[in-house]
LOKOLRO-785603 format. One line per 4 residues: their letters; for each residue x negated, y, z negated of N, C-alpha, C. Coordinates in nm, 4 decimals, m for minus. Layout:
<dovexs>
a> X/Y/Z/X/Y/Z/X/Y/Z | ...
</dovexs>
This chain:
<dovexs>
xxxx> m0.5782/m1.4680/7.3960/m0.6536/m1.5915/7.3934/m0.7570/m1.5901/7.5055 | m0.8289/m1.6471/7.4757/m0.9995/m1.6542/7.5922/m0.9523/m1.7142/7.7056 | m0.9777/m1.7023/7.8071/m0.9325/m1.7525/7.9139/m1.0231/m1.9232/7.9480 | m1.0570/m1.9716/7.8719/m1.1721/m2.0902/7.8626/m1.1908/m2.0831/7.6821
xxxx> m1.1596/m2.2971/7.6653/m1.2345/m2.3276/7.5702/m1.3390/m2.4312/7.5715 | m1.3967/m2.4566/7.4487/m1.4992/m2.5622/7.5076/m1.4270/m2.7116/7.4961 | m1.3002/m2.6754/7.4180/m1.2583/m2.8170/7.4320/m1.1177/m2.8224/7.4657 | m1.0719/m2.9514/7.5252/m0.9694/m2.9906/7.6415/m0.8503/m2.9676/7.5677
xxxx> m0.7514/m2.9605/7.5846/m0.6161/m2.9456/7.5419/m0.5767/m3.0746/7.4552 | m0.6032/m3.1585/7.5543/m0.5944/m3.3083/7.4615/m0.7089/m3.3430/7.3374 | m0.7693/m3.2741/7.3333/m0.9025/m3.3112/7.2265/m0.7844/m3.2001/7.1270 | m0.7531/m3.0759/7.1854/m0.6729/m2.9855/7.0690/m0.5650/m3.0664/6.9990
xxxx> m0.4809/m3.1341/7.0792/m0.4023/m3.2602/7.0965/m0.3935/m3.3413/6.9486 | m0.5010/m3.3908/6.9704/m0.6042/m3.5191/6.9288/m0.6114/m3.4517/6.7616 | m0.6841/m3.3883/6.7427/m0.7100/m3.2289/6.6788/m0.5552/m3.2420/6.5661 | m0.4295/m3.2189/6.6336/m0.3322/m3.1605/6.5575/m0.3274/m3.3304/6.4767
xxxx> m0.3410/m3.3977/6.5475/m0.2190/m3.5481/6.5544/m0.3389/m3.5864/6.4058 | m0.4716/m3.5525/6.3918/m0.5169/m3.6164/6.3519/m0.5129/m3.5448/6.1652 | m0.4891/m3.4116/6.1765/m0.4296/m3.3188/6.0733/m0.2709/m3.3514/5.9807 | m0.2323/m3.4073/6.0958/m0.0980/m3.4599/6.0627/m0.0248/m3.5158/6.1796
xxxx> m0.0167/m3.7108/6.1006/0.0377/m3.7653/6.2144/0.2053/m3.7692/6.2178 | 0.2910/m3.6581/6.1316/0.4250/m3.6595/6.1942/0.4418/m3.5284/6.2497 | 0.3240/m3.4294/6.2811/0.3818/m3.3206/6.3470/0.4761/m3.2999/6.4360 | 0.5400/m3.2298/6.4612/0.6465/m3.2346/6.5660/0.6010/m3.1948/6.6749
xxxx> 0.5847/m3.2611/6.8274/0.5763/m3.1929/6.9543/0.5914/m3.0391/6.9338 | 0.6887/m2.9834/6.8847/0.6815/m2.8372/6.9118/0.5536/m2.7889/6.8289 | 0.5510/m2.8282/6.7032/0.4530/m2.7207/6.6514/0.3125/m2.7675/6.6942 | 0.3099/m2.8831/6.7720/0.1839/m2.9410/6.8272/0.1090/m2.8491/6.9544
xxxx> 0.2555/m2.8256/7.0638/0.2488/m2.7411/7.1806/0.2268/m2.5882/7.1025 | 0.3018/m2.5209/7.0416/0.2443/m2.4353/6.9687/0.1919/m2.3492/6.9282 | 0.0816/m2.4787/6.8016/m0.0371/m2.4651/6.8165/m0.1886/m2.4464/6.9182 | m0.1525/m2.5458/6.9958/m0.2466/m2.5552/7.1155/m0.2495/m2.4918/7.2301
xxxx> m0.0748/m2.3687/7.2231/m0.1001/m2.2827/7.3051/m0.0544/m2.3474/7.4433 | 0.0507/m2.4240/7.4308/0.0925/m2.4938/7.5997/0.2502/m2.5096/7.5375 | 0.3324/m2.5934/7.6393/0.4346/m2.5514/7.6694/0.4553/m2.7274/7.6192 | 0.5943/m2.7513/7.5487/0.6226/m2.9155/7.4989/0.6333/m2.9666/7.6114
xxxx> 0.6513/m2.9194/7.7574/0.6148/m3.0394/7.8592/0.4901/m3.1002/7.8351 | 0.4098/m2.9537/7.8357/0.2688/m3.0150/7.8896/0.2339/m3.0949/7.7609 | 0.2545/m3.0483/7.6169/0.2483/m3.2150/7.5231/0.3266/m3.2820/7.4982 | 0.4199/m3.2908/7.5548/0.4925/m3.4753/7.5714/0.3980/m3.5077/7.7199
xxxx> 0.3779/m3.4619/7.7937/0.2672/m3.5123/7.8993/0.1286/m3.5609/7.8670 | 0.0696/m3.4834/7.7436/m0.0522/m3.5068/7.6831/m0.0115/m3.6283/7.5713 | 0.0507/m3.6400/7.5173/0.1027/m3.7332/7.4409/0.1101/m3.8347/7.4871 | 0.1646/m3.8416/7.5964/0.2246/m3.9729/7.6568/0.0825/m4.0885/7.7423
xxxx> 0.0327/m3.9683/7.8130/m0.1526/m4.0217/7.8674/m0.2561/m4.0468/7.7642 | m0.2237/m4.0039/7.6079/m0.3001/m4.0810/7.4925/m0.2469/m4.1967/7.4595 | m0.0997/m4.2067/7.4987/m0.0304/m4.2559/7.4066/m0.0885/m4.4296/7.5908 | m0.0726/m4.3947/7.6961/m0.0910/m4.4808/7.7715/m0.2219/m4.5504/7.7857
xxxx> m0.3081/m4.4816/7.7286/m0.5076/m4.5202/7.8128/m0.4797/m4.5730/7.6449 | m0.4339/m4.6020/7.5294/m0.3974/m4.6437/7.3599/m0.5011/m4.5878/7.2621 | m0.5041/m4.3805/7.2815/m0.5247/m4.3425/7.2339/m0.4778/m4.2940/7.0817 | m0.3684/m4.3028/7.1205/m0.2721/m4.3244/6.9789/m0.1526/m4.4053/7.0312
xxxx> m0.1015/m4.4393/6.9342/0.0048/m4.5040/6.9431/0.1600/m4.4504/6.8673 | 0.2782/m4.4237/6.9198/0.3844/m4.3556/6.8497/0.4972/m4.4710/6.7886 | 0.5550/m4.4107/6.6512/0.6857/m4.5216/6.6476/0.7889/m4.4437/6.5534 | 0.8587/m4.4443/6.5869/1.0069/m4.3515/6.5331/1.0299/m4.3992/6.3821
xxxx> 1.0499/m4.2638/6.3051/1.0219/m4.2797/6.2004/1.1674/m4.1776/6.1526 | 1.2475/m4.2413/6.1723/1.3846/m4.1329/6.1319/1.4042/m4.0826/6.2530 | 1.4094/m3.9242/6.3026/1.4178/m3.8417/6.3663/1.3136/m3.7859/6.4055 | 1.2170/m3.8546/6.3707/1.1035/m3.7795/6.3949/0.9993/m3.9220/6.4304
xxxx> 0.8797/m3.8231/6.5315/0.7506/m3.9131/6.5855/0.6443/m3.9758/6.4607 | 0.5655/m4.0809/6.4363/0.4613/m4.0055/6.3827/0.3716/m4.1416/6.4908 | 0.2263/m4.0666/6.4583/0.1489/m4.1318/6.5896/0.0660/m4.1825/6.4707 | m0.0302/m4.2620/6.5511/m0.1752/m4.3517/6.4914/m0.2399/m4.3164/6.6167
xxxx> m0.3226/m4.2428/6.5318/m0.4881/m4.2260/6.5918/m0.6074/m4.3429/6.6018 | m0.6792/m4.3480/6.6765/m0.7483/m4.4568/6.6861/m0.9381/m4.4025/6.6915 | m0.9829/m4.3382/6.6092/m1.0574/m4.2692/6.6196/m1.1681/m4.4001/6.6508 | m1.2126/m4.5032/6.6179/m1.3219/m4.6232/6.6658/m1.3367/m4.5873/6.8491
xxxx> m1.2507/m4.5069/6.8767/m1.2303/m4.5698/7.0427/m1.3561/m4.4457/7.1217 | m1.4075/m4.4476/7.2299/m1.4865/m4.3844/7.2892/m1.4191/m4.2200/7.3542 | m1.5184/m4.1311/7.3461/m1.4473/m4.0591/7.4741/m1.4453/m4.0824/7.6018 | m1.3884/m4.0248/7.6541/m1.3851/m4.0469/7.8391/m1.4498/m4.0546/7.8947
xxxx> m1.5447/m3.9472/7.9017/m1.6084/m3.9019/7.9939/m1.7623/m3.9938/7.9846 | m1.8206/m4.0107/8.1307/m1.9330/m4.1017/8.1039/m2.0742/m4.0178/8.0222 | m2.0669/m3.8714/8.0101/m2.1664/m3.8102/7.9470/m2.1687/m3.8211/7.7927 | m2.0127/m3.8597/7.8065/m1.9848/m3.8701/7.5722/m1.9386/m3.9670/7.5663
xxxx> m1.9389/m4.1055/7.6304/m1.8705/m4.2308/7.5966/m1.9172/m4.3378/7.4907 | m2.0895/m4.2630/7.4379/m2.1612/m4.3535/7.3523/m2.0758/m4.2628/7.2436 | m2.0270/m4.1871/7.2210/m1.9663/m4.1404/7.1273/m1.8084/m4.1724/7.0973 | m1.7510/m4.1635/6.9713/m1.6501/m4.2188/6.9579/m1.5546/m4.0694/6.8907
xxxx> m1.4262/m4.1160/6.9348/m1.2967/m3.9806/6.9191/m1.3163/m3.9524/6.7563 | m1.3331/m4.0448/6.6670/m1.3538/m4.0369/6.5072/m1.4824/m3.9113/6.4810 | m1.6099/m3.9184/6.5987/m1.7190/m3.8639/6.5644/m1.7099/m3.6672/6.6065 | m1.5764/m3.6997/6.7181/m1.5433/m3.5290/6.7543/m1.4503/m3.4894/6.6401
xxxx> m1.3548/m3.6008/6.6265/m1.2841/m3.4765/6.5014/m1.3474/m3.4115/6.3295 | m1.4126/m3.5610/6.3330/m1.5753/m3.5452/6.2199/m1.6159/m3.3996/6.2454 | m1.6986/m3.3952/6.3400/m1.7614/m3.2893/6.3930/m1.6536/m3.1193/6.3248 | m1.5255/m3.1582/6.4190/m1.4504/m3.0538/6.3986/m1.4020/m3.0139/6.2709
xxxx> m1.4382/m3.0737/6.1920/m1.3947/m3.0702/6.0325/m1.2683/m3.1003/6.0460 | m1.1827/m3.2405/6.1315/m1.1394/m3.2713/6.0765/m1.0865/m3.4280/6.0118 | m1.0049/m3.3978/5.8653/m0.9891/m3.5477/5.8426/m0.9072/m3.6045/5.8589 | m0.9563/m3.7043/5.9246/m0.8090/m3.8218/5.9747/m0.7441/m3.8861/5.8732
xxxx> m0.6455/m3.8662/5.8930/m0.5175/m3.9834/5.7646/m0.4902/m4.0314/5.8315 | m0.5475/m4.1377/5.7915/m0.5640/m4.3031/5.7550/m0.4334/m4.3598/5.7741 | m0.3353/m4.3657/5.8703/m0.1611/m4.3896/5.8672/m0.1996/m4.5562/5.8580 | m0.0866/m4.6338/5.7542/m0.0772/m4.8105/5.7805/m0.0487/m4.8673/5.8972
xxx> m0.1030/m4.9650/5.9325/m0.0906/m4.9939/6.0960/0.0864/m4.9993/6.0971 | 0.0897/m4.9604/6.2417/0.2396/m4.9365/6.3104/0.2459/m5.1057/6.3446 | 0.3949/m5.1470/6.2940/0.4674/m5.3210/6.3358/0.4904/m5.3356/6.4590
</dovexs>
């Protein structure tokens, strides 16, 4: 693997959750090439600033993405999380709002 990508772990994150919102932490970490600390850590700082939101669904997670919401950073904040995964080819499912 390249030692540098152009995008953050949490955008990879962002990325899986938005492919499928009951993935499991493991195949999330994975995929993205980090360790299930470091995404239950990434999870949990989307899941806190209410980048997604999680709710137990059996035995398993599934999250809501909130793609309307901005990115972080003040250079991409006129831009919204819906317009990077757009970009990335990918499509968000649409989960029914969480009770």
């Amino acid at each position: 693997m390249a030692d540098w990508t152009f995008l953050t772990n949490h955008a990879h994150v962002l990325l899986c959750v938005a492919k499928d919102p009951g993935m499991r932490l493991r195949d999330i970490a994975e995929a993205v090439g980090i360790t299930e600390r470091a995404g239950q850590r990434i999870i949990a700082e989307l899941v806190a600033d209410g980048y997604l939101t999680r709710r137990r669904d059996g035995r398993r997670n599934r999250y809501q993405l909130y793609p309307e919401l901005p990115l972080r950073h003040p250079l991409e904040r006129h831009h919204q999380i819906g317009e990077l995964l757009a970009a990335l080819g990918s499509e968000h499912r649409v989960e029914p709002p969480m009770p």
